[in-house]
PyMOL Python script that loads the backbone (N, CA, C, O; Angstrom):
from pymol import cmd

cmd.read_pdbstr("""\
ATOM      1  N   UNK A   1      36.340 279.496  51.563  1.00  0.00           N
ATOM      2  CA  UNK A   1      35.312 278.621  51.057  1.00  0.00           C
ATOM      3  C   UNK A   1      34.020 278.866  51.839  1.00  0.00           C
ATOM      4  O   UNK A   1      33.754 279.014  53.032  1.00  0.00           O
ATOM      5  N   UNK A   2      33.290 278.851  50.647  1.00  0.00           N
ATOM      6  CA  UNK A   2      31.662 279.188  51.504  1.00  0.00           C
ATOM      7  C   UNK A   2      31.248 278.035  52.234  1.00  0.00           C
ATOM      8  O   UNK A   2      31.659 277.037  51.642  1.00  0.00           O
ATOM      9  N   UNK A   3      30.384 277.636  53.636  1.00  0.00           N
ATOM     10  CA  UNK A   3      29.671 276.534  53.851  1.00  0.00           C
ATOM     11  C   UNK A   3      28.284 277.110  54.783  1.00  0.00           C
ATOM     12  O   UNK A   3      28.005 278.129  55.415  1.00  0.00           O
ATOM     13  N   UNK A   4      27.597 275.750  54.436  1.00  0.00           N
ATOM     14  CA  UNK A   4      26.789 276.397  55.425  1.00  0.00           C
ATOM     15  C   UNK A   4      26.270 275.395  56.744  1.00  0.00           C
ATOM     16  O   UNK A   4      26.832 274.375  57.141  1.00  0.00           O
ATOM     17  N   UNK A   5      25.225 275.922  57.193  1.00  0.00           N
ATOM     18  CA  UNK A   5      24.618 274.822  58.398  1.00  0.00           C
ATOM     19  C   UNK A   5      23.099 274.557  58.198  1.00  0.00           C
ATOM     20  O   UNK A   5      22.393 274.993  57.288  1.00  0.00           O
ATOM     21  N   UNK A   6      22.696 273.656  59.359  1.00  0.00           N
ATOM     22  CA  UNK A   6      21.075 273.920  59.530  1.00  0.00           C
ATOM     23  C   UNK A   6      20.830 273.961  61.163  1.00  0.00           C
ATOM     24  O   UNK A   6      21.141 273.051  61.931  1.00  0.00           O
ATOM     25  N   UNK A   7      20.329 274.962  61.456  1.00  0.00           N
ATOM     26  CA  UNK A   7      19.776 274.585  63.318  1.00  0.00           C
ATOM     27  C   UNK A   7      21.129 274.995  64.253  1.00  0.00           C
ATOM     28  O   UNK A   7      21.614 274.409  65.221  1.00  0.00           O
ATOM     29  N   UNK A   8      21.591 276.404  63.479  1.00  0.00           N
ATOM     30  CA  UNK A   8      22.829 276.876  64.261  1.00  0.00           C
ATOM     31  C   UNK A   8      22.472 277.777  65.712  1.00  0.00           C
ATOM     32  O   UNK A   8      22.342 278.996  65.821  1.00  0.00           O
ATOM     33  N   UNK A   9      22.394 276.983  66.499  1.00  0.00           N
ATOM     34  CA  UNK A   9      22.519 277.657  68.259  1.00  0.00           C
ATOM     35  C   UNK A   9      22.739 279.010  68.620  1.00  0.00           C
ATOM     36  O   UNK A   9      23.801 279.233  69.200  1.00  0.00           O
ATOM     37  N   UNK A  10      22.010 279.921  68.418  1.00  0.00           N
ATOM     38  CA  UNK A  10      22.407 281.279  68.655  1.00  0.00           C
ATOM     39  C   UNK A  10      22.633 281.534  70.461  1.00  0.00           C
ATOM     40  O   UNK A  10      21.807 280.998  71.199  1.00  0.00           O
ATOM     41  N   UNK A  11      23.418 282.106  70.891  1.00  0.00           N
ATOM     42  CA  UNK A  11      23.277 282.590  72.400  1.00  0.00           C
ATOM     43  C   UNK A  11      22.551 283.729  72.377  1.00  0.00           C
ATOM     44  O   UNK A  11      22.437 284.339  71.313  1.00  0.00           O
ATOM     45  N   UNK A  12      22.114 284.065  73.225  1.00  0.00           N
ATOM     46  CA  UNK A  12      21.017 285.269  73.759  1.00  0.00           C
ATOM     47  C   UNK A  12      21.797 285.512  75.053  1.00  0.00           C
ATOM     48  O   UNK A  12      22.737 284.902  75.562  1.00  0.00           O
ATOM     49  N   UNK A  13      20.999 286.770  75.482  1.00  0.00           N
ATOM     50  CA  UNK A  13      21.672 287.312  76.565  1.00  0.00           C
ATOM     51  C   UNK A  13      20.852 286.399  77.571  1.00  0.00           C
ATOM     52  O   UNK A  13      19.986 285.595  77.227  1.00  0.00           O
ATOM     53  N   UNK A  14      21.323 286.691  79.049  1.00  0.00           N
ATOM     54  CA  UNK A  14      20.642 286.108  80.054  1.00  0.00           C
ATOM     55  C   UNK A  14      20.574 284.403  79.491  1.00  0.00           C
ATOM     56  O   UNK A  14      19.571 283.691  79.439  1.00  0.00           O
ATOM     57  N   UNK A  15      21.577 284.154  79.220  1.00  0.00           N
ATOM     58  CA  UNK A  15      21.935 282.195  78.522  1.00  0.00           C
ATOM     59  C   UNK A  15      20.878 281.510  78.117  1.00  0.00           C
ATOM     60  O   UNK A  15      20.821 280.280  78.135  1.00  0.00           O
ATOM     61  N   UNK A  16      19.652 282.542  77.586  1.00  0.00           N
ATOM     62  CA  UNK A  16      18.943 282.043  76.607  1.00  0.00           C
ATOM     63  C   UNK A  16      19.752 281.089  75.043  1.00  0.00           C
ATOM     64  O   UNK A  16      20.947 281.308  74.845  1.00  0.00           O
ATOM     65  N   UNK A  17      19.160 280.318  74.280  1.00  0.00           N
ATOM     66  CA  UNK A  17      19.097 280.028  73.646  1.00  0.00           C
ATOM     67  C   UNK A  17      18.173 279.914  72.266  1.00  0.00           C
ATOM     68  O   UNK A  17      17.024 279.509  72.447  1.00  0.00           O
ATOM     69  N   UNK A  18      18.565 280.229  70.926  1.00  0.00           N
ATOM     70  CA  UNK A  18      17.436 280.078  69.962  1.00  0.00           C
ATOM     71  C   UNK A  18      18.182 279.672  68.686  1.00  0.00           C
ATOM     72  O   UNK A  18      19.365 279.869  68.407  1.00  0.00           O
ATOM     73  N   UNK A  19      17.074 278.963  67.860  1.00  0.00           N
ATOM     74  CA  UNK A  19      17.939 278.507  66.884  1.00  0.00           C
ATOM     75  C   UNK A  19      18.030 278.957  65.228  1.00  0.00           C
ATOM     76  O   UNK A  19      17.088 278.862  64.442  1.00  0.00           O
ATOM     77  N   UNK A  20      18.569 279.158  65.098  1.00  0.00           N
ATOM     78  CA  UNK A  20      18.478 279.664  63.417  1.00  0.00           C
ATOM     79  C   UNK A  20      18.475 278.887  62.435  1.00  0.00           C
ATOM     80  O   UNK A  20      19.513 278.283  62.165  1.00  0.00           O
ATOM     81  N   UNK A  21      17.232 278.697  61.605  1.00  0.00           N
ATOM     82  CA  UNK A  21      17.284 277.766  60.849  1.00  0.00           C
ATOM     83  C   UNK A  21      18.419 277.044  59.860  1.00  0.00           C
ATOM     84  O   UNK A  21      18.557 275.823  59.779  1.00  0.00           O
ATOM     85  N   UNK A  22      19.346 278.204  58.992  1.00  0.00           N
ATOM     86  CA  UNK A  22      20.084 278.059  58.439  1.00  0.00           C
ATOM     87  C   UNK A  22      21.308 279.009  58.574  1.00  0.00           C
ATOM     88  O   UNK A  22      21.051 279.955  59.319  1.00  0.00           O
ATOM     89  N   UNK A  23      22.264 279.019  58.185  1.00  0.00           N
ATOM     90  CA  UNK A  23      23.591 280.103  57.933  1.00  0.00           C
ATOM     91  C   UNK A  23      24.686 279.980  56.979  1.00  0.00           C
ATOM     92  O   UNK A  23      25.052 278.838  56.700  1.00  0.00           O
ATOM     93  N   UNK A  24      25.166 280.804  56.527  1.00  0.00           N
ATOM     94  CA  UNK A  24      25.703 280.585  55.610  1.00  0.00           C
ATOM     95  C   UNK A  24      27.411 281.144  56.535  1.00  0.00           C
ATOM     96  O   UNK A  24      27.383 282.299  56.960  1.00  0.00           O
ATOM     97  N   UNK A  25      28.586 280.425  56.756  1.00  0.00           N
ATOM     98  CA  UNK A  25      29.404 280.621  57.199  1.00  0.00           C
ATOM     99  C   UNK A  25      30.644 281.060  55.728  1.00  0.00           C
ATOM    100  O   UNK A  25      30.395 280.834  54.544  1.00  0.00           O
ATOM    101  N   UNK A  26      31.898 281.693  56.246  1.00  0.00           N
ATOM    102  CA  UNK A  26      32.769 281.909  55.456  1.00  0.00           C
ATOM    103  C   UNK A  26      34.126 280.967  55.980  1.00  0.00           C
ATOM    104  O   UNK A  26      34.401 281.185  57.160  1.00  0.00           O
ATOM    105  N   UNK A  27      34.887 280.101  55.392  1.00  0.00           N
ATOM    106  CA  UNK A  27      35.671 279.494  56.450  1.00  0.00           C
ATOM    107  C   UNK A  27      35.543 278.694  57.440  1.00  0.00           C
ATOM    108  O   UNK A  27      36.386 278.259  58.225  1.00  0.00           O
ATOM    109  N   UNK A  28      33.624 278.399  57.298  1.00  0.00           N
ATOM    110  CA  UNK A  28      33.864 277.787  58.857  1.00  0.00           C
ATOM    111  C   UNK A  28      33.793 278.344  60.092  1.00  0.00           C
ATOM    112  O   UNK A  28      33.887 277.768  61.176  1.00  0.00           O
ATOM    113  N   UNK A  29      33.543 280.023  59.768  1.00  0.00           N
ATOM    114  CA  UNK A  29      34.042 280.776  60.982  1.00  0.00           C
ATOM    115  C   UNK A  29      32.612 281.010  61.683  1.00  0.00           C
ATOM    116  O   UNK A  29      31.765 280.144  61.900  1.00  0.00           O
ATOM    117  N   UNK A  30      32.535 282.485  62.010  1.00  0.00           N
ATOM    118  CA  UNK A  30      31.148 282.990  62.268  1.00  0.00           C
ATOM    119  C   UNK A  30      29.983 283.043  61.055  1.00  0.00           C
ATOM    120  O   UNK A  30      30.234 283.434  59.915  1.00  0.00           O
ATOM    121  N   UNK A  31      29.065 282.720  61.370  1.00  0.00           N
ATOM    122  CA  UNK A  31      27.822 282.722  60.570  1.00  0.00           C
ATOM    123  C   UNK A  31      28.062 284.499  59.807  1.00  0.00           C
ATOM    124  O   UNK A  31      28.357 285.473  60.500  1.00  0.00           O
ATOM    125  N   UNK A  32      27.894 284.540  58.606  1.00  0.00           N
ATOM    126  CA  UNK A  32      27.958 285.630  57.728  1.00  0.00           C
ATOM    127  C   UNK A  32      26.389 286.122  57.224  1.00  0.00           C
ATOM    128  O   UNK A  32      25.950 287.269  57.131  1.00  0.00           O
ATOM    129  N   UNK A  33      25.688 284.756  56.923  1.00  0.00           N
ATOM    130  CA  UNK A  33      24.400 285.201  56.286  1.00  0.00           C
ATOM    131  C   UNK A  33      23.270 284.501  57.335  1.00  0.00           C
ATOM    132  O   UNK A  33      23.327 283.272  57.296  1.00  0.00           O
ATOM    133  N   UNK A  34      22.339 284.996  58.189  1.00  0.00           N
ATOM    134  CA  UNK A  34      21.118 284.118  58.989  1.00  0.00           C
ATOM    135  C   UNK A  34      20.002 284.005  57.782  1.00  0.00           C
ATOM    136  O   UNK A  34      19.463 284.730  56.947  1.00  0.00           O
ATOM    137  N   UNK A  35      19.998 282.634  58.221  1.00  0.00           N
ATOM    138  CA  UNK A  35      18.398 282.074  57.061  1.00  0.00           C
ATOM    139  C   UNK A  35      17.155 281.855  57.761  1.00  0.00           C
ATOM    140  O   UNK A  35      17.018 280.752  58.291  1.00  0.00           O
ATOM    141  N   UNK A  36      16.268 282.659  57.856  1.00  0.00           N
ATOM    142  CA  UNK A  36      15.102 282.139  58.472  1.00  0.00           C
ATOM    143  C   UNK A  36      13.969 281.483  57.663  1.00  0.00           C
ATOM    144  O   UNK A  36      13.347 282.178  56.860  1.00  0.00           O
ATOM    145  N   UNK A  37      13.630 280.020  57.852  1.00  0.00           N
ATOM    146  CA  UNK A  37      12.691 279.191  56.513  1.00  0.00           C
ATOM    147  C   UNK A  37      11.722 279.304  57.689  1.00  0.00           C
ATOM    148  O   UNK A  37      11.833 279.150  58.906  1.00  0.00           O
ATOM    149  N   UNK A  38      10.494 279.709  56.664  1.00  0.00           N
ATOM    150  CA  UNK A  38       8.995 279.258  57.209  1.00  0.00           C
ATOM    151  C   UNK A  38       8.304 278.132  55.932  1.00  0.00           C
ATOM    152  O   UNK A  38       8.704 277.874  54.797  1.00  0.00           O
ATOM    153  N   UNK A  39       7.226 277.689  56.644  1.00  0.00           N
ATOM    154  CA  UNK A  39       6.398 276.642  55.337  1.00  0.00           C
ATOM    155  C   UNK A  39       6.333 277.409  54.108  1.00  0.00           C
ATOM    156  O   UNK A  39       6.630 278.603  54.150  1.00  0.00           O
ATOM    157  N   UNK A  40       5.961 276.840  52.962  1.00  0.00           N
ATOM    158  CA  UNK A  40       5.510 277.126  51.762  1.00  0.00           C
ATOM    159  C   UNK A  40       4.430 277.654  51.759  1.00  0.00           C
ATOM    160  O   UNK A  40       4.225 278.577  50.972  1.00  0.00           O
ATOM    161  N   UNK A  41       3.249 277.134  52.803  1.00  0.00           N
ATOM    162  CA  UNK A  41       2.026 277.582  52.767  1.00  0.00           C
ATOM    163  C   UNK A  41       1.803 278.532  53.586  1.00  0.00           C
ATOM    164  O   UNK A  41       0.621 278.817  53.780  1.00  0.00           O
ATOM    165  N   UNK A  42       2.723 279.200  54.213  1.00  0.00           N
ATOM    166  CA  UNK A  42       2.382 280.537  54.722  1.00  0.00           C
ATOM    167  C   UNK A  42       2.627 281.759  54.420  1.00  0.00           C
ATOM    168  O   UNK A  42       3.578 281.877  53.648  1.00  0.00           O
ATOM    169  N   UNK A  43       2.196 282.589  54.694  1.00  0.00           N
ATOM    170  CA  UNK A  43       2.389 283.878  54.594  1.00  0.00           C
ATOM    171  C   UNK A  43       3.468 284.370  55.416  1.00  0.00           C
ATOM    172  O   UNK A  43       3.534 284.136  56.622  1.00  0.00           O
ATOM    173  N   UNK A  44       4.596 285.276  54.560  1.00  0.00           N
ATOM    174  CA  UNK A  44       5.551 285.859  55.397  1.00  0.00           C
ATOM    175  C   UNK A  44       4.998 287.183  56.053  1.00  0.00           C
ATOM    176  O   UNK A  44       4.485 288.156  55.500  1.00  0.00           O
ATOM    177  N   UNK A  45       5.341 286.857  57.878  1.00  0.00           N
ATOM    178  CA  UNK A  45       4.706 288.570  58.134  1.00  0.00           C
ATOM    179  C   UNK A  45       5.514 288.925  59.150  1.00  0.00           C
ATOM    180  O   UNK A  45       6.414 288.235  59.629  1.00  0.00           O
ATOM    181  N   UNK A  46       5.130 290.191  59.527  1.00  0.00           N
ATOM    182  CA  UNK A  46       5.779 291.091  60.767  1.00  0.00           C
ATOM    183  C   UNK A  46       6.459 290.212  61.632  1.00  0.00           C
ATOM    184  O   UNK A  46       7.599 290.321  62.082  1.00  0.00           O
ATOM    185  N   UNK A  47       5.616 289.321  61.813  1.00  0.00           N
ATOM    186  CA  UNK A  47       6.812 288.527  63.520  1.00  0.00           C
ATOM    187  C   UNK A  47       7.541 287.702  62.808  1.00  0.00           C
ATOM    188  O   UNK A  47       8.553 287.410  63.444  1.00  0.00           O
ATOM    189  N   UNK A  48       7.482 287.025  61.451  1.00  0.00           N
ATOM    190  CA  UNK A  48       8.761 286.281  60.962  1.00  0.00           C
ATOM    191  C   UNK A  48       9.873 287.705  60.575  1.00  0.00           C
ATOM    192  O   UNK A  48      11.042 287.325  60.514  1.00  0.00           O
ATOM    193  N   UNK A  49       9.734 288.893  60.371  1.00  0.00           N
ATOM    194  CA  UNK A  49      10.618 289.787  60.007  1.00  0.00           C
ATOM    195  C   UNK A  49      11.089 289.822  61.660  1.00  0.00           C
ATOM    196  O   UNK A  49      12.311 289.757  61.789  1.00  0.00           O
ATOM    197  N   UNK A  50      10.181 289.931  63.162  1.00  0.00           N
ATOM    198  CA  UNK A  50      10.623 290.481  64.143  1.00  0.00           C
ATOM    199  C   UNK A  50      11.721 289.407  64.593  1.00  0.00           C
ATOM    200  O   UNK A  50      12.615 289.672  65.397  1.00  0.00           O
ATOM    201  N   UNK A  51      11.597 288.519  64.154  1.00  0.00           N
ATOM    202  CA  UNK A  51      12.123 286.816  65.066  1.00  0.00           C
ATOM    203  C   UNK A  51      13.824 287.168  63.968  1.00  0.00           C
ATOM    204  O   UNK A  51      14.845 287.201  64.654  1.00  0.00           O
ATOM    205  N   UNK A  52      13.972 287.345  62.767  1.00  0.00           N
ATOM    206  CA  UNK A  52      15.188 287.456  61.862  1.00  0.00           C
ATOM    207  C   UNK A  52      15.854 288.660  62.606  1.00  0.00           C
ATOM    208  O   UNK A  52      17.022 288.697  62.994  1.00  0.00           O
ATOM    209  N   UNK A  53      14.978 289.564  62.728  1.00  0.00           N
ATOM    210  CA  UNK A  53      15.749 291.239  63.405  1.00  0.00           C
ATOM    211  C   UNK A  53      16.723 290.702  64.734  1.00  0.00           C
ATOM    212  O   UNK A  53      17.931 290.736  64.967  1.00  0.00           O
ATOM    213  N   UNK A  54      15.756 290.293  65.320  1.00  0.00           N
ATOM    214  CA  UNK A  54      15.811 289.620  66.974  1.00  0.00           C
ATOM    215  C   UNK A  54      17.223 288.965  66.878  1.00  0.00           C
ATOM    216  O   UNK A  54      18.172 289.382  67.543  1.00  0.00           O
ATOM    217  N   UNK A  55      17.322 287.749  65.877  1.00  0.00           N
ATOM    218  CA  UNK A  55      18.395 286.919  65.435  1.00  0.00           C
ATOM    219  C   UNK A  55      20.088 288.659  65.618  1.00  0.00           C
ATOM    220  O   UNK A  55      21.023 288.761  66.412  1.00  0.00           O
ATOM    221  N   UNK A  56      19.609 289.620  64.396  1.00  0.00           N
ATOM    222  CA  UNK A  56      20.628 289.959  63.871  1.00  0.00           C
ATOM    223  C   UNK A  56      21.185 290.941  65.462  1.00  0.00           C
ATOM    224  O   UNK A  56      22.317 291.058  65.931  1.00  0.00           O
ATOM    225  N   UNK A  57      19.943 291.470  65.916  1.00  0.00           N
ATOM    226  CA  UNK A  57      20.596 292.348  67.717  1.00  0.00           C
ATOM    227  C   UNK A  57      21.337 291.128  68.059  1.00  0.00           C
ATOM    228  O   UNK A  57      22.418 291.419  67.546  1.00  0.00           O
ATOM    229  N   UNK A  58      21.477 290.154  68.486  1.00  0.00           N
ATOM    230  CA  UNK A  58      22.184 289.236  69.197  1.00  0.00           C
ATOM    231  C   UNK A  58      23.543 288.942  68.551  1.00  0.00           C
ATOM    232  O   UNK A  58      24.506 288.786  69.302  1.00  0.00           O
ATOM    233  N   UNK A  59      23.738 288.837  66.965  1.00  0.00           N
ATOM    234  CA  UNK A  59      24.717 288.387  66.389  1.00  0.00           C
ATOM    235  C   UNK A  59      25.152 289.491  65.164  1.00  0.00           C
ATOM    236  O   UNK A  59      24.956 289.452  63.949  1.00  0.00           O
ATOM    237  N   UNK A  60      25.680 290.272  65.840  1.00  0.00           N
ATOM    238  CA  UNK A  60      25.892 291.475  65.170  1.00  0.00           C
ATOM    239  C   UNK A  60      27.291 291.071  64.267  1.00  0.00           C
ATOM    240  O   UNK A  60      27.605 292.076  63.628  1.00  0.00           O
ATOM    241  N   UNK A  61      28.255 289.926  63.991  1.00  0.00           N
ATOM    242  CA  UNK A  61      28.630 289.437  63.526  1.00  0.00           C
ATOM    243  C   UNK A  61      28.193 289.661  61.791  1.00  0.00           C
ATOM    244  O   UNK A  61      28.649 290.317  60.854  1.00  0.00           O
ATOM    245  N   UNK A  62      27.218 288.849  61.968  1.00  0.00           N
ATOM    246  CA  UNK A  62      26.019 288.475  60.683  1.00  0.00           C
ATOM    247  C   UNK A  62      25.436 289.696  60.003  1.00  0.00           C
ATOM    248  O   UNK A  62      24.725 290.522  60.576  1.00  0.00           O
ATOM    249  N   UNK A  63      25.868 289.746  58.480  1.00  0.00           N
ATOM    250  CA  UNK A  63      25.603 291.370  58.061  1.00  0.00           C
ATOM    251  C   UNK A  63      24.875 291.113  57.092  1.00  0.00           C
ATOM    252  O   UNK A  63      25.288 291.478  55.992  1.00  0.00           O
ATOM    253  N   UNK A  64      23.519 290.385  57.176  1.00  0.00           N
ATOM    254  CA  UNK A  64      22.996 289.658  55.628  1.00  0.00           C
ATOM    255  C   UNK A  64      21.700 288.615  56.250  1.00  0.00           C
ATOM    256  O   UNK A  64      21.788 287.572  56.898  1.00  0.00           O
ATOM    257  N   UNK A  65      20.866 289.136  55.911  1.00  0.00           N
ATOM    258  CA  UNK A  65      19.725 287.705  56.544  1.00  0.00           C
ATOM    259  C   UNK A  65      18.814 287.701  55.583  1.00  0.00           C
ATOM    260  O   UNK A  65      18.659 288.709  54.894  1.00  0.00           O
ATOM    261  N   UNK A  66      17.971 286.421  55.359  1.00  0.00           N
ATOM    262  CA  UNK A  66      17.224 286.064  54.156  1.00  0.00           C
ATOM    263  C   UNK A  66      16.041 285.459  54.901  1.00  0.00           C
ATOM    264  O   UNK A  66      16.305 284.549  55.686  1.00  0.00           O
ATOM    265  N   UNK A  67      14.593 285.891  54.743  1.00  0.00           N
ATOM    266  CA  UNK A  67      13.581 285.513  55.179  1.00  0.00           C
ATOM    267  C   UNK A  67      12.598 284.797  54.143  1.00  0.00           C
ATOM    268  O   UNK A  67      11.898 285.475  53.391  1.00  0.00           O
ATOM    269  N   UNK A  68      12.567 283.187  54.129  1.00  0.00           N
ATOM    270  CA  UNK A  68      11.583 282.472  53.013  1.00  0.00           C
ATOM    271  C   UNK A  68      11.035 281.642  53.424  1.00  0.00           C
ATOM    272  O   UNK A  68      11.373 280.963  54.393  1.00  0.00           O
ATOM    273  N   UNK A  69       9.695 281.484  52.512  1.00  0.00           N
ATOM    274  CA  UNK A  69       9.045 280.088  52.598  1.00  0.00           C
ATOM    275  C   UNK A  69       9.257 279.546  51.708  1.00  0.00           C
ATOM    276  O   UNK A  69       8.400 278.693  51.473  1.00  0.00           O
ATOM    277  N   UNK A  70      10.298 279.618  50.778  1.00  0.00           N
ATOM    278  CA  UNK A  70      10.610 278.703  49.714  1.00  0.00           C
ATOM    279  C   UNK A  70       9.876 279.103  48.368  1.00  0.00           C
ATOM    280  O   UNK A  70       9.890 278.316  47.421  1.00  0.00           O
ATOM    281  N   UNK A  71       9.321 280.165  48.295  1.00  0.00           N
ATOM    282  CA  UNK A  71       8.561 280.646  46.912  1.00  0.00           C
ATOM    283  C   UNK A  71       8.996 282.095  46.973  1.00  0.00           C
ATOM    284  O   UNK A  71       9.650 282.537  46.029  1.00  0.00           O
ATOM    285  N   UNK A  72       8.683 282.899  48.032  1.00  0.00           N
ATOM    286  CA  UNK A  72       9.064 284.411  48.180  1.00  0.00           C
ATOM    287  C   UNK A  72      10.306 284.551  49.405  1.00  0.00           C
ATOM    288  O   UNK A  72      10.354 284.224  50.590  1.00  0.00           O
ATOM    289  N   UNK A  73      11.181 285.155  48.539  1.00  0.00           N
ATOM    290  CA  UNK A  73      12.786 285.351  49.743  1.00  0.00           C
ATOM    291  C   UNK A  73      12.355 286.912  49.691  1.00  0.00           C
ATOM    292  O   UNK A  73      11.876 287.652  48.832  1.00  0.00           O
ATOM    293  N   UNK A  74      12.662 287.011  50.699  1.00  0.00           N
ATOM    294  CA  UNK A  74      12.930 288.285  51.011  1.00  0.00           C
ATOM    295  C   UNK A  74      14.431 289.012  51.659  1.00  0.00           C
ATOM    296  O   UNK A  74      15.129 288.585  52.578  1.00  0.00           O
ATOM    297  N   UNK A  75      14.529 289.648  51.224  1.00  0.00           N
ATOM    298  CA  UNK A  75      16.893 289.704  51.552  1.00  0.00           C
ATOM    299  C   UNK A  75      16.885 291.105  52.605  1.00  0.00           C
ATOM    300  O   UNK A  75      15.995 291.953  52.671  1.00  0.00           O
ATOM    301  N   UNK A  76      17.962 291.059  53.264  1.00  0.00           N
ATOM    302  CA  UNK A  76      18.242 292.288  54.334  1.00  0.00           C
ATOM    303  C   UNK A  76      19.589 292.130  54.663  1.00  0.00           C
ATOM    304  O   UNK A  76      20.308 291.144  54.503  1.00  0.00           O
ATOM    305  N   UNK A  77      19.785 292.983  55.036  1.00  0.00           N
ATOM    306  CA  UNK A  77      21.231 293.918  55.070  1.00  0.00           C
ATOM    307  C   UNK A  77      21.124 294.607  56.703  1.00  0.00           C
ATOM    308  O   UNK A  77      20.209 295.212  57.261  1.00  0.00           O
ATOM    309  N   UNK A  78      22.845 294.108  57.276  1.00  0.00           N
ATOM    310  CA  UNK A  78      22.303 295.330  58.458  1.00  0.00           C
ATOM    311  C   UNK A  78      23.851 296.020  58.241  1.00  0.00           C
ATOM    312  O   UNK A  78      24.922 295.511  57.910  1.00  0.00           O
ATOM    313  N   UNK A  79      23.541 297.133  58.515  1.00  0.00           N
ATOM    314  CA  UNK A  79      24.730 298.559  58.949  1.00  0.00           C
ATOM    315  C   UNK A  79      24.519 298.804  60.608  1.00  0.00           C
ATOM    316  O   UNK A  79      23.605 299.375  61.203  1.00  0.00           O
ATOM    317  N   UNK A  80      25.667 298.177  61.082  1.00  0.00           N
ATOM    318  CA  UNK A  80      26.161 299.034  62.360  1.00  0.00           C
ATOM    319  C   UNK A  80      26.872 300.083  62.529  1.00  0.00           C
ATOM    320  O   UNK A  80      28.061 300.031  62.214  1.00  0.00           O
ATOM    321  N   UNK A  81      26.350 301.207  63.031  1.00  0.00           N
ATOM    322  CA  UNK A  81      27.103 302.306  63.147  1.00  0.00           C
ATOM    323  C   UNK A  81      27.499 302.376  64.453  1.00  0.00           C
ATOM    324  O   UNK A  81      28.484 303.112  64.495  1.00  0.00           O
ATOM    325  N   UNK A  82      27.182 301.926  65.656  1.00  0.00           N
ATOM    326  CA  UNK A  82      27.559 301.320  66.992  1.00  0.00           C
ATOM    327  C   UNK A  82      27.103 300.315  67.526  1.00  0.00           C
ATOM    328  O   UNK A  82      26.048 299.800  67.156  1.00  0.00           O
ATOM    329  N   UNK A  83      27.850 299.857  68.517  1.00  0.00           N
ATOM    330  CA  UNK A  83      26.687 298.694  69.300  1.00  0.00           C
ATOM    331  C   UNK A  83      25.364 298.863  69.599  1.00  0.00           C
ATOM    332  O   UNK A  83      24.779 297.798  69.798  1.00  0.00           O
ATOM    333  N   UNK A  84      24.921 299.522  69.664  1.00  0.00           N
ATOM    334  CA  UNK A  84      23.034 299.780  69.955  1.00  0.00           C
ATOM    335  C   UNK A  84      22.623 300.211  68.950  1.00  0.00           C
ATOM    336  O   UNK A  84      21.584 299.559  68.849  1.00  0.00           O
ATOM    337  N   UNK A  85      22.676 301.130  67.716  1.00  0.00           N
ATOM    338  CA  UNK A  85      22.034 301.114  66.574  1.00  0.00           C
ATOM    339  C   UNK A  85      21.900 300.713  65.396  1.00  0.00           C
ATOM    340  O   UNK A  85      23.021 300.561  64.910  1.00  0.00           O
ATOM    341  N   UNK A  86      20.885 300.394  64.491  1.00  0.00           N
ATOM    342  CA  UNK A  86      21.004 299.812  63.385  1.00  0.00           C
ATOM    343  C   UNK A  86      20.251 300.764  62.403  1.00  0.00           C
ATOM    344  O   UNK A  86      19.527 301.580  62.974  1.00  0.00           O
ATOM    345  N   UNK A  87      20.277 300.822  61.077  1.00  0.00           N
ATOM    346  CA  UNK A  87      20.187 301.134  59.697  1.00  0.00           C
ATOM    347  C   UNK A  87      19.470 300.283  59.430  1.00  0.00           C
ATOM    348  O   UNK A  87      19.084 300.141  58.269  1.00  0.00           O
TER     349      UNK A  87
END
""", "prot")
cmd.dss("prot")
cmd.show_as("cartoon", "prot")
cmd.util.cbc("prot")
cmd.orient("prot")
C-alpha cells in the first residue's frame, strides 16, 4: 500500500539534519518518491533542483523525486551505478 508523509527528517552526514517536504513511502517503509513544494508564485530554479539532488546523495534509497510549485512539476529519476555516482 502506497502512503505518504509531510516534513520527513532526512539525516545528513556529520548529524546534520534537513527536511523534505513530502514522500511518498511503499509499506510504510523507506521513502520511495522525495517531494520538494515551493510557492505557487515562484519560479522553479537551479538551487530548488540543487536542494532535491542534495536530498537524493543522502538517500540513495529514494529512486524518484518531483520538484513543484503546484502549477509546473517537474519529475526525476536517479540510476545508481555505485555509491558515488549518479545518471
Amino acid at each position: 500500500m502506497v502512503h505518504y508523509s509531510h516534513e520527513f527528517s532526512l539525516k545528513f552526514a556529520k548529524g546534520s539534519v534537513k527536511k523534505v517536504d513530502m514522500i511518498i513511502t511503499y509499506n510504510r517503509k523507506t521513502p520511495i518518491i522525495l517531494i520538494e513544494c515551493k510557492r505557487s508564485t515562484s519560479n522553479l530554479t537551479d538551487t530548488n533542483r540543487k536542494q532535491l539532488a542534495e536530498y537524493f546523495h543522502n538517500h540513495k534509497e529514494s529512486k524518484s523525486g518531483i520538484l513543484t510549485n503546484g502549477i509546473v512539476y517537474e519529475f526525476y529519476s536517479v540510476m545508481w551505478n555505485d555509491s558515488k555516482k549518479t545518471k
